[in-house]
GUVEXDO-49653 format. One record per residue: residue in one letter; x, y, z of N, C-alpha, C, CB in turn. Coordinates in steps of 0.1 Angstrom, whole numbers, padded with zeros to 4 digits, always signed. Glycine has a CB too. Layout:
GUVEXDO-49653
aXYZXYZXYZXYZ;...
This chain:
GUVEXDO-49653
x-0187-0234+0102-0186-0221+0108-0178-0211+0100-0180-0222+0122;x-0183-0194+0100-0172-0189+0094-0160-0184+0101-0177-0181+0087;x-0155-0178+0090-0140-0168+0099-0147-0151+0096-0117-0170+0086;x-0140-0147+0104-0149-0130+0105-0137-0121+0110-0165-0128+0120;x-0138-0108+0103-0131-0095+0107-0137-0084+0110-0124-0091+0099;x-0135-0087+0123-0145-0074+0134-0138-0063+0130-0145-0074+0154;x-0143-0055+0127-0134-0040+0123-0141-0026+0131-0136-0038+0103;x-0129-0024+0137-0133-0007+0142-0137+0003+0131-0119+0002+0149;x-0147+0010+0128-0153+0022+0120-0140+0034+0121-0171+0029+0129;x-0143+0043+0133-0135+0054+0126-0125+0053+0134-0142+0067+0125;x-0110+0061+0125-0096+0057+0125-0090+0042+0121-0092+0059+0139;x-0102+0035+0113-0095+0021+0110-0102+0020+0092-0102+0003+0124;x-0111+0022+0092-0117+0023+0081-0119+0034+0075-0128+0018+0082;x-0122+0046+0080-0128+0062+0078-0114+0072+0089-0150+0064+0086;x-0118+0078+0080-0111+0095+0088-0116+0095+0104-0120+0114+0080;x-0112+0094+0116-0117+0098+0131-0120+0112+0132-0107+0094+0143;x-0136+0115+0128-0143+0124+0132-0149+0126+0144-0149+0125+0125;x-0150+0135+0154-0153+0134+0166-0168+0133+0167-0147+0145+0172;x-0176+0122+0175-0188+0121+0166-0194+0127+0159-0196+0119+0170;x-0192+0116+0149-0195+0117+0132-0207+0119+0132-0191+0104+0121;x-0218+0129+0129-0233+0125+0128-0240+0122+0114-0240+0136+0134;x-0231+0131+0104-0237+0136+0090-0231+0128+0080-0234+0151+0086;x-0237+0117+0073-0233+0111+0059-0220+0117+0051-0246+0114+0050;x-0223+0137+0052-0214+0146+0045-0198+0143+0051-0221+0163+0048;x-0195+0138+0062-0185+0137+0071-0179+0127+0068-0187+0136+0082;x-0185+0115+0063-0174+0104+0062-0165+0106+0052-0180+0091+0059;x-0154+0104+0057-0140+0099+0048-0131+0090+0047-0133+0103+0048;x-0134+0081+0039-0130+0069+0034-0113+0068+0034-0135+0068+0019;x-0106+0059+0039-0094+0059+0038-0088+0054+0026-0091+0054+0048;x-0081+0058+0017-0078+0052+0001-0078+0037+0003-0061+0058-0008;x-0068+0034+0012-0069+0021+0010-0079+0009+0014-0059+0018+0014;x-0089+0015+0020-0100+0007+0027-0112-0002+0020-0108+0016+0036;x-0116+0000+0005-0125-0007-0001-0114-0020-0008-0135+0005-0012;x-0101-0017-0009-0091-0026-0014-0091-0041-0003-0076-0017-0014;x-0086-0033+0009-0087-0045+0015-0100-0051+0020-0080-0044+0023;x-0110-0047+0025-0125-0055+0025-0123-0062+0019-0138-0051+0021;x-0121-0057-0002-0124-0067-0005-0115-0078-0011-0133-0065-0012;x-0102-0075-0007-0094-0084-0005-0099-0097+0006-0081-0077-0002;x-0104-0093+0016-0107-0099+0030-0122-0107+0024-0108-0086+0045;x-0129-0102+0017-0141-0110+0010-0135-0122+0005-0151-0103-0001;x-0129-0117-0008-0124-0129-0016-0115-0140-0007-0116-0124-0029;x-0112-0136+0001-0105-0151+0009-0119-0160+0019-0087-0145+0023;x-0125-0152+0020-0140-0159+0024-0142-0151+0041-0139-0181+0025;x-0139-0141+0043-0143-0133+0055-0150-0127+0058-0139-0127+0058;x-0158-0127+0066-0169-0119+0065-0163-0109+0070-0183-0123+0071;x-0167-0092+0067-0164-0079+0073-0177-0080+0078-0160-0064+0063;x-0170-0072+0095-0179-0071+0106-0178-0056+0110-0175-0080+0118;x-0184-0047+0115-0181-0031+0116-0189-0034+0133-0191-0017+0101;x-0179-0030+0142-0183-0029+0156-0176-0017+0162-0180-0040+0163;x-0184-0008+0165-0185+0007+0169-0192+0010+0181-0191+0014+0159;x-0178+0019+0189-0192+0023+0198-0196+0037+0197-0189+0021+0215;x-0210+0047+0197-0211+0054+0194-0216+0065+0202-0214+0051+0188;x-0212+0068+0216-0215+0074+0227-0224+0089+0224-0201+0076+0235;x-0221+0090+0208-0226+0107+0209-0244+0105+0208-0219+0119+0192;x-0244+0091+0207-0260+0088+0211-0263+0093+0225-0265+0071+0210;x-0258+0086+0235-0258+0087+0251-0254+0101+0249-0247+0078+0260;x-0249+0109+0249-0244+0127+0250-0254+0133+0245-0231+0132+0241;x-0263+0126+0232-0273+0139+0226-0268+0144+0217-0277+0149+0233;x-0258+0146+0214-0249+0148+0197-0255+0143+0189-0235+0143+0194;x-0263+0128+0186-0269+0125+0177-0277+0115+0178-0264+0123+0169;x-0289+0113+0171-0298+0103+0175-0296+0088+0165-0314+0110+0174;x-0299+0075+0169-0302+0064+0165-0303+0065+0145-0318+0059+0175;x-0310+0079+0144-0319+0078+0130-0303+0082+0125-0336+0090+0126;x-0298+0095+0134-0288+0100+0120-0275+0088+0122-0279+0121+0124;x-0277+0080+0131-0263+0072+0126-0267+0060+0114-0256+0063+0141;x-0278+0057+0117-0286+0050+0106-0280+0052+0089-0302+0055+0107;x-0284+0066+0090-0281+0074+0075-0268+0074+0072-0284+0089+0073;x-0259+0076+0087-0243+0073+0079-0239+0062+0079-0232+0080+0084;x-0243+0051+0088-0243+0034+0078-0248+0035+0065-0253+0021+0085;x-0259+0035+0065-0266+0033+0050-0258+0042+0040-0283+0037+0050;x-0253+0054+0042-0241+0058+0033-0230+0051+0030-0236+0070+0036;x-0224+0043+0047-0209+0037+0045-0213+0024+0039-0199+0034+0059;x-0225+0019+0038-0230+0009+0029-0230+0010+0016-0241+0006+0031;x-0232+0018+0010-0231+0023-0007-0218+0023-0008-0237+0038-0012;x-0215+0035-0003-0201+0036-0002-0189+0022-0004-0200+0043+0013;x-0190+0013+0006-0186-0001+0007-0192-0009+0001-0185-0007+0016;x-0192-0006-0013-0200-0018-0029-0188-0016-0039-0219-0010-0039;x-0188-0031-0038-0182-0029-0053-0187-0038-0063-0166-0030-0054;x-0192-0035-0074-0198-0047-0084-0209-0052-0078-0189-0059-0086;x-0215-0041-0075-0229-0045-0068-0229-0054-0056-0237-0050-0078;x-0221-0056-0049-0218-0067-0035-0209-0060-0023-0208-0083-0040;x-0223-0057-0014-0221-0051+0000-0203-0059+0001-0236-0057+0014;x-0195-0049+0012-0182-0048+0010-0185-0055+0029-0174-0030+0004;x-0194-0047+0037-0198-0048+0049-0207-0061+0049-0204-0035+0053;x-0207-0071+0064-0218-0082+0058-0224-0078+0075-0213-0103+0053;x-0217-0067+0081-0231-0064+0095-0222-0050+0099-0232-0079+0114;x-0231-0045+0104-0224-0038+0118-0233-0037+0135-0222-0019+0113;x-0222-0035+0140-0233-0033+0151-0226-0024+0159-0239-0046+0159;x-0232-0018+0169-0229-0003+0177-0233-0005+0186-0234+0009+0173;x-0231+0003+0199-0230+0003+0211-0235+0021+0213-0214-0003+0216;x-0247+0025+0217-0250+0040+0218-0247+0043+0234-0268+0043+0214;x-0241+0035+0240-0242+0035+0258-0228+0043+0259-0241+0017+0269;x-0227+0049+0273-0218+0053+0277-0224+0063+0294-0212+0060+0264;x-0215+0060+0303-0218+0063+0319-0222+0078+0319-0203+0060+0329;x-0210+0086+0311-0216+0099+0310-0222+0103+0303-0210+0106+0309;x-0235+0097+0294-0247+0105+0287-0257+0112+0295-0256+0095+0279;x-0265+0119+0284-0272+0131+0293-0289+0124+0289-0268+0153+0287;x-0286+0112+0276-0301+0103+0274-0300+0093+0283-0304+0096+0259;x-0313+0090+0290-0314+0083+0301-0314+0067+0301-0325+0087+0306;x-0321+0068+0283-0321+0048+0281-0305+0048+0275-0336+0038+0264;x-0299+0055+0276-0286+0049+0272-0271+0052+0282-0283+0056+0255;x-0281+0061+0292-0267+0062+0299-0263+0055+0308-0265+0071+0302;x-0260+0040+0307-0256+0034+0319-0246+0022+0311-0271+0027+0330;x-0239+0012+0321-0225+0006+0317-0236-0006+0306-0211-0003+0334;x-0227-0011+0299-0229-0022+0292-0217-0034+0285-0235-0016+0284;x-0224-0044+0283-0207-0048+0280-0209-0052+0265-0200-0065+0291;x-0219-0042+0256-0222-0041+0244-0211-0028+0242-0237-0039+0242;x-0207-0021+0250-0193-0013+0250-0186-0020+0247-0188-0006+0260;x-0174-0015+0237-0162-0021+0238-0153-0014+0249-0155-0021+0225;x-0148-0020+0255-0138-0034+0256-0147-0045+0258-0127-0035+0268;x-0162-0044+0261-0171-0056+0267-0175-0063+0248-0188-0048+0281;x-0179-0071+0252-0176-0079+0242-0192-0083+0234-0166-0091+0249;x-0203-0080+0238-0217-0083+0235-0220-0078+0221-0228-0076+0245;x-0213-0067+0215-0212-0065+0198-0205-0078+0188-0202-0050+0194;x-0197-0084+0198-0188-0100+0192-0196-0108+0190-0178-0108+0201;x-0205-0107+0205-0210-0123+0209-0221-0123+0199-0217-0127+0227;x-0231-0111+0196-0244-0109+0191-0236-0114+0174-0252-0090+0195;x-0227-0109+0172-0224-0114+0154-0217-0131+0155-0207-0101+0145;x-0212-0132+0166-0211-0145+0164-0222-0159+0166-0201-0145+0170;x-0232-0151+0172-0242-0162+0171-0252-0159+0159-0249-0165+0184;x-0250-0146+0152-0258-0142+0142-0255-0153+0126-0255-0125+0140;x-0240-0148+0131-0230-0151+0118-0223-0168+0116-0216-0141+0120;x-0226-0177+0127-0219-0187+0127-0206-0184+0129-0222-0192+0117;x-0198-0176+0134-0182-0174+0132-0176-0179+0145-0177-0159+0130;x-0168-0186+0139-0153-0195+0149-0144-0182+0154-0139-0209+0135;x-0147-0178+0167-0133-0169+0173-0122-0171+0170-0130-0168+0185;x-0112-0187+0164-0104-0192+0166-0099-0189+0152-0106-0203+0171;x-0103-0187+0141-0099-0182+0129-0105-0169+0125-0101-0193+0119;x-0108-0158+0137-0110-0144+0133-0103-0136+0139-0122-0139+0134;x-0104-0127+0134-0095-0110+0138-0103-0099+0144-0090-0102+0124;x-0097-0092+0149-0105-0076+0152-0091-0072+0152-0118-0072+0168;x-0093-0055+0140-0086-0046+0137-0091-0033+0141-0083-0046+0126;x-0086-0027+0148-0089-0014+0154-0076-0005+0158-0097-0016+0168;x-0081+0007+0159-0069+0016+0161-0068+0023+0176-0071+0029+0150;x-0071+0016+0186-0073+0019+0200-0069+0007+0209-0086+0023+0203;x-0068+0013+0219-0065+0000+0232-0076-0004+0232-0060+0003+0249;x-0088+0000+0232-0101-0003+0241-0104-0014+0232-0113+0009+0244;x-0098-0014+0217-0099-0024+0206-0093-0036+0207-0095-0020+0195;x-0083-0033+0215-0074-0043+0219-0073-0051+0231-0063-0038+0219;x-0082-0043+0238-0083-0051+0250-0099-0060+0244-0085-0039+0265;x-0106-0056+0239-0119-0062+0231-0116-0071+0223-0127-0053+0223;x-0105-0071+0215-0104-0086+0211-0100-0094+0220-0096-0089+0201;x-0090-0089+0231-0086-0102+0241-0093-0106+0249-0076-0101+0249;x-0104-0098+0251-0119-0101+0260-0123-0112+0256-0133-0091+0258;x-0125-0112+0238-0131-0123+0229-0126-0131+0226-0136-0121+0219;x-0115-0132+0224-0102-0143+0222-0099-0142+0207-0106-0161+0227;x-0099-0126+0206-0096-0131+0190-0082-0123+0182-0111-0125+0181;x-0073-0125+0175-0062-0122+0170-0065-0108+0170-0058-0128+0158;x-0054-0099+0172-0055-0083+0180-0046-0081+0171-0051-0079+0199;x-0051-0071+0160-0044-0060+0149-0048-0045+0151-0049-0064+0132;x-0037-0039+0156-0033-0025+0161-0032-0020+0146-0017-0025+0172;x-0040-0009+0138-0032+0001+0129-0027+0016+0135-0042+0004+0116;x-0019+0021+0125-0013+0030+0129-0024+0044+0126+0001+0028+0122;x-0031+0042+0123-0042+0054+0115-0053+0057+0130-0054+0046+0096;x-0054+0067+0127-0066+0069+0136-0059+0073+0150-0078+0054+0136;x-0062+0067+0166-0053+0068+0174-0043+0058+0177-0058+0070+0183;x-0040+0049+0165-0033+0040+0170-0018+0039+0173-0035+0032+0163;x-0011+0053+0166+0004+0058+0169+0001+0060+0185+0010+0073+0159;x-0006+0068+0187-0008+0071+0199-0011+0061+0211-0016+0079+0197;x-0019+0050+0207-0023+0036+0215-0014+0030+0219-0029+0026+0210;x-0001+0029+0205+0005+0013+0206+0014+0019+0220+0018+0005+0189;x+0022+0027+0224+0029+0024+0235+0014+0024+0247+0044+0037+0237;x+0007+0027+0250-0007+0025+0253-0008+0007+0262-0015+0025+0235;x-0009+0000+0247-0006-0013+0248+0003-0019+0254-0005-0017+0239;x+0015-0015+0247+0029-0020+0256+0029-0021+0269+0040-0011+0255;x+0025-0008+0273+0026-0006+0290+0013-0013+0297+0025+0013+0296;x+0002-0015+0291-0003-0026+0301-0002-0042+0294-0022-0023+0305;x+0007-0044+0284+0012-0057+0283-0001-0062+0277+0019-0065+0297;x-0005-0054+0267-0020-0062+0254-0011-0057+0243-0042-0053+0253;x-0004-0070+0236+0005-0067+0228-0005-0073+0216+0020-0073+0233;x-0001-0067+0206-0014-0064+0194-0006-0082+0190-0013-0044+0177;x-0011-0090+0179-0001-0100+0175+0004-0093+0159-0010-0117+0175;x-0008-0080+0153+0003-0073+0141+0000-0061+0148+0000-0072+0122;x+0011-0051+0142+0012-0039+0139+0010-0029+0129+0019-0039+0141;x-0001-0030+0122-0001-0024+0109-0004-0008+0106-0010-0031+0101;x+0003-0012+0094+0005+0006+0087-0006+0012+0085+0013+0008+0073;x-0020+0002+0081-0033+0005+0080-0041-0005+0077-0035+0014+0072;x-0049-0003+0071-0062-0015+0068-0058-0026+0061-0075-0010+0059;x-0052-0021+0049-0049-0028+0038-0041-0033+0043-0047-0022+0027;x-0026-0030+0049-0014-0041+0059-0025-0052+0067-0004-0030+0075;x-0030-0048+0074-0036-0054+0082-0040-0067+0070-0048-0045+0089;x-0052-0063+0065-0060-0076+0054-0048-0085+0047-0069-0067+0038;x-0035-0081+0047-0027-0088+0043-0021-0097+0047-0021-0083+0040;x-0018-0091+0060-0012-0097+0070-0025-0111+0077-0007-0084+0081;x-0036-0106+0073-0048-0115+0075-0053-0126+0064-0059-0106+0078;x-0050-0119+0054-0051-0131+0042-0039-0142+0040-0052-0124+0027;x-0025-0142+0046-0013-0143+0045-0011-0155+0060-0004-0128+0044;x-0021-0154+0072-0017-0158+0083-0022-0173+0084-0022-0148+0093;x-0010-0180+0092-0008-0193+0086-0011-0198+0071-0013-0201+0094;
């Protein structure tokens, strides 16, 4: 089986743009192609789980998020070897104004069906993986899944961690960003 690092997209990996629609928008965080591929070479697969409501709203369709994966895919190469080994997304949300997408799901995070779908894709052991994200709803999504909970500080996560505290989903790191994080993940036991 493998080990896997579910990773939140934007505020953990990229700049938090308020749905991101345009390729032209992504911004890479300096330290983020470092650690991936720090997190490759110890044998991890990178996982990208996102939810992307501005599908459900009508802000953007299925095709344009396509184009800005397939950009954060180039983008996340180094030496010719994808940096990313999946992503998967969630277009649902209660308040959309598109009809096939606007109802609950537990392919939303905090619900956990973007996990389950990579972990039976991927072969991966919950028990030696991570999910890093910069939100509660990230945090409550790994504890859904049972998997080690890394809070960064980028994105909303200054703003989360007392968030956390107060409903007692205490991250097990606290990191300064991605690259802390991968460290603290390549380093654990």
């Amino acid at each position: 089986m493998n080990k896997a690092v579910f990773l939140d997209r934007d505020g953990t990996l990229i700049e938090e743009v308020n749905y991101l629609k345009k390729k032209e928008e992504i911004s890479l965080f300096p330290e983020t192609k470092k650690a991936l591929l720090n997190l490759k070479e110890s044998g991890y697969l990178n996982i990208i789980i996102t939810n992307q409501s501005g599908i459900a709203r009508g802000y953007f369709d299925e095709n344009d998020l396509a184009s800005v994966h397939c950009e954060l895919r180039k983008i996340l190469t180094e030496n010719g070897e994808e940096l990313i080994d999946g992503i998967y997304y969630s277009p649902y949300h209660t308040k959309g104004i598109v009809d096939k997408y606007t109802k609950e799901s537990n392919f939303r995070k905090p619900g956990t069906g973007m996990i389950d779908q990579a972990v039976k894709e991927f072969s991966i052991d919950i028990n030696k993986s991570f999910l890093v994200g910069d939100s509660i709803t990230d945090m409550l999504c790994a504890e859904n899944a049972g998997l080690k909970k890394i809070l960064v500080k980028t994105g909303y996560g200054e703003r989360d961690y007392d968030k956390c505290r107060e409903k007692n989903i205490i991250p097990d790191f606290y990191a300064g960003n991605i690259y802390d994080a991968s460290d603290y993940i390549i380093n654990y036991n």
